[in-house]
C-alpha positions in Angstrom: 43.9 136.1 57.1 47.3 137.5 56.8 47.9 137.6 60.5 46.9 133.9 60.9 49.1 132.9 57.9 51.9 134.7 59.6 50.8 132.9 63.4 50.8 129.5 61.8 54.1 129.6 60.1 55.9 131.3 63.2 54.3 128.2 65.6 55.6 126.0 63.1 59.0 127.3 63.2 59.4 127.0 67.2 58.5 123.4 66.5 61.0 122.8 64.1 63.5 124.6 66.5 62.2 122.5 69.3 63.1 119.5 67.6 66.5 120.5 66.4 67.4 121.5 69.9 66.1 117.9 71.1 68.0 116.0 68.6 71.5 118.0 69.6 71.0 117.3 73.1 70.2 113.6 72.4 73.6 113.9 69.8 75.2 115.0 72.7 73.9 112.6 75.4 75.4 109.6 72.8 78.6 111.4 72.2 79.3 111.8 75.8 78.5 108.7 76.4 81.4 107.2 73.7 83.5 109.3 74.8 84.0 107.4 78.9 83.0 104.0 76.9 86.1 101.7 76.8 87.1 99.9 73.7 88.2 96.3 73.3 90.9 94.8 71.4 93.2 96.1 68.7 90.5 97.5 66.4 89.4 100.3 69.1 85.8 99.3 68.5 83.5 101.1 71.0 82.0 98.5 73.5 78.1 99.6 73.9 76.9 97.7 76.7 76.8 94.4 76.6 76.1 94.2 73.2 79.1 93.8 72.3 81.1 90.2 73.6 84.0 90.3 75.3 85.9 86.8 75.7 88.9 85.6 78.0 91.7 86.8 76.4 90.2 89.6 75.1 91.8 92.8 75.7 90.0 95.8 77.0 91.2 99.2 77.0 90.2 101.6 80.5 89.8 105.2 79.0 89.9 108.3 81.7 87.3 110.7 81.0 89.1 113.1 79.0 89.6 110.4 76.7 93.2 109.0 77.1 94.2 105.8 77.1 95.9 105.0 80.5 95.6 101.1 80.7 95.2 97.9 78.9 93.1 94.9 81.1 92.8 91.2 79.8 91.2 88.2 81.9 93.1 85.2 80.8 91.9 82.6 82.9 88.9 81.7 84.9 88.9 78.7 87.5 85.5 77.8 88.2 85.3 76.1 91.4 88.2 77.0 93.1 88.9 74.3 96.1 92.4 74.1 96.9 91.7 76.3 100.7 94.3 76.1 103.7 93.6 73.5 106.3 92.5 75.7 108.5 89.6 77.4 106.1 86.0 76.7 106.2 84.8 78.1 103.0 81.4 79.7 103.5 78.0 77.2 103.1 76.6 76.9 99.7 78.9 79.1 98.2 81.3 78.5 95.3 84.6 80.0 95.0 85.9 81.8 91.8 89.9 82.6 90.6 90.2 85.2 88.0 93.7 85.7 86.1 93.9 89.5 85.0 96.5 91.3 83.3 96.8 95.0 83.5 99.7 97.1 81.8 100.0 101.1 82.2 100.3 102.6 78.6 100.2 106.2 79.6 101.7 108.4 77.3 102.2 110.8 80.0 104.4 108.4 82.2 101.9 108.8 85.0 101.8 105.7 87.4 98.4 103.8 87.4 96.7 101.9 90.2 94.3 98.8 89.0 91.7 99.1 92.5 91.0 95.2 93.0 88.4 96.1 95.7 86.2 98.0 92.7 86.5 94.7 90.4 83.0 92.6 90.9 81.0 89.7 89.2 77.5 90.1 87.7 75.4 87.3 88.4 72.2 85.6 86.1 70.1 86.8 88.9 71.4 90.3 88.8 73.0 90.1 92.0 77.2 91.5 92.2 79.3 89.9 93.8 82.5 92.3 94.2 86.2 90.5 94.9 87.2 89.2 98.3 90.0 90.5 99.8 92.1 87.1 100.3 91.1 83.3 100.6 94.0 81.3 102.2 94.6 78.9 99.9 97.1 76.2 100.4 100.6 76.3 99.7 100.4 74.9 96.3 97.7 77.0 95.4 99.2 80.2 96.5 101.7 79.6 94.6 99.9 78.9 91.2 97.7 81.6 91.9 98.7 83.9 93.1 96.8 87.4 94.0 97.1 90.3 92.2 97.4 93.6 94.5 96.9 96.9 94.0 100.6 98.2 93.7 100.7 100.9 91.9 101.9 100.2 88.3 104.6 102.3 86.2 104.0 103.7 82.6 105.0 100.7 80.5 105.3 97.8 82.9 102.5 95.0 83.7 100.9 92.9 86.6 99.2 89.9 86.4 97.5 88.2 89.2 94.5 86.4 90.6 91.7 87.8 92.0 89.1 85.4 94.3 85.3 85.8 94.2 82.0 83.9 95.9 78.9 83.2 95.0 75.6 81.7 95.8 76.0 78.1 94.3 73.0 78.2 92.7 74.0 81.3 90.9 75.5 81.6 87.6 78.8 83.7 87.0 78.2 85.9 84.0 80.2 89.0 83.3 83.1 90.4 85.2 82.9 94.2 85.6 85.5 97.3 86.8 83.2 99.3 88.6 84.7 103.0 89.6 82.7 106.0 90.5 81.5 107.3 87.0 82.9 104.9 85.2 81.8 100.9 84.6 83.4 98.9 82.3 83.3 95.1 81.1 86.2 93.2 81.1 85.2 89.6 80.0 81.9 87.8 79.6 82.4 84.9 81.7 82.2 80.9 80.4 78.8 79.1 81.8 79.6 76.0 84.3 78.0 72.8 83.5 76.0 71.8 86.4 75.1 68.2 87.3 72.0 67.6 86.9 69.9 66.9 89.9 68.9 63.4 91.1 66.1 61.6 90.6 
């Protein structure tokens, strides 16, 4: 009787220890996961997902993953369609074009420079499609000079770039979040405004 006391309290104790060691490694799944997740604004609130809005204007902080802060990256405008193409440009059928106004400043406390990769910046679509940025659209002459692009000059501690960057999508698609996406590492920079469509024809 002794013996099976003894079995039934040591079986219970590897299943207590079981579960401890579970809940650490799920503690430590989260943590890790904090840790490479950017924050937004001034309040260095942790951005979850996409639980958590981020507007146009909204700044949004890229974190390395030893947890430094090496840059700062606000959209501050979204034009939604963009039309104003060189003469000589046939935009492609049943697309619509997109120009994004981002804003990204090095604050490395280590003076290290920091380049913003345009190439790895992409929009999400309703349909779950991504759409990442085009290279160039020739725009006309007015246009390329009220947007112009933003490249991907490397950028000194404590200096800024601003810029557009030019995106297509399926016309019948809807534009909804606009993401940095690096190897290990995605972040949200804005949640993008929906477009009022015309409704179709009788």
């Amino acid at each position: 009787m002794t013996n099976r006391i003894l079995a039934m309290f040591m079986v219970l104790t590897l299943i207590v220890a079981a579960s401890a060691i579970s809940t650490s490694r799920d503690a430590q799944g989260l943590l890790t996961q904090n840790v490479a997740t950017p924050v937004v604004g001034g309040d260095a609130t942790p951005q979850t997902g996409s639980s958590r809005d981020v507007e146009i204007g909204d700044t949004v902080v890229f974190v390395s993953a030893e947890g430094e802060d090496l840059a700062t990256i606000t959209v501050n405008e979204v034009i939604q369609p963009l039309t104003q193409f060189a003469e000589f440009f046939t935009p492609a059928a049943d697309s619509v074009y997109i120009a994004i106004k981002i804003t990204v400043e090095n604050v490395d406390t280590d003076d290290d420079v920091f380049t913003f990769q345009t190439n790895f910046v992409g929009i999400q679509t309703g349909d779950g499609h991504y759409f990442p940025s085009a290279l160039s659209v020739p725009l006309n002459e007015e246009a390329t000079d009220t947007y112009p692009q933003l490249s991907n000059a490397p950028i000194a501690a404590g200096d800024s770039a601003s810029g557009y960057l030019y995106f297509a999508i399926p016309e019948d698609e809807d534009a909804i979040r606009l993401f940095y996406s690096l190897p290990g590492h995605l972040l949200l920079l804005a949640d993008l405004p929906a477009v009022e469509r015309e409704a179709p024809s009788a």
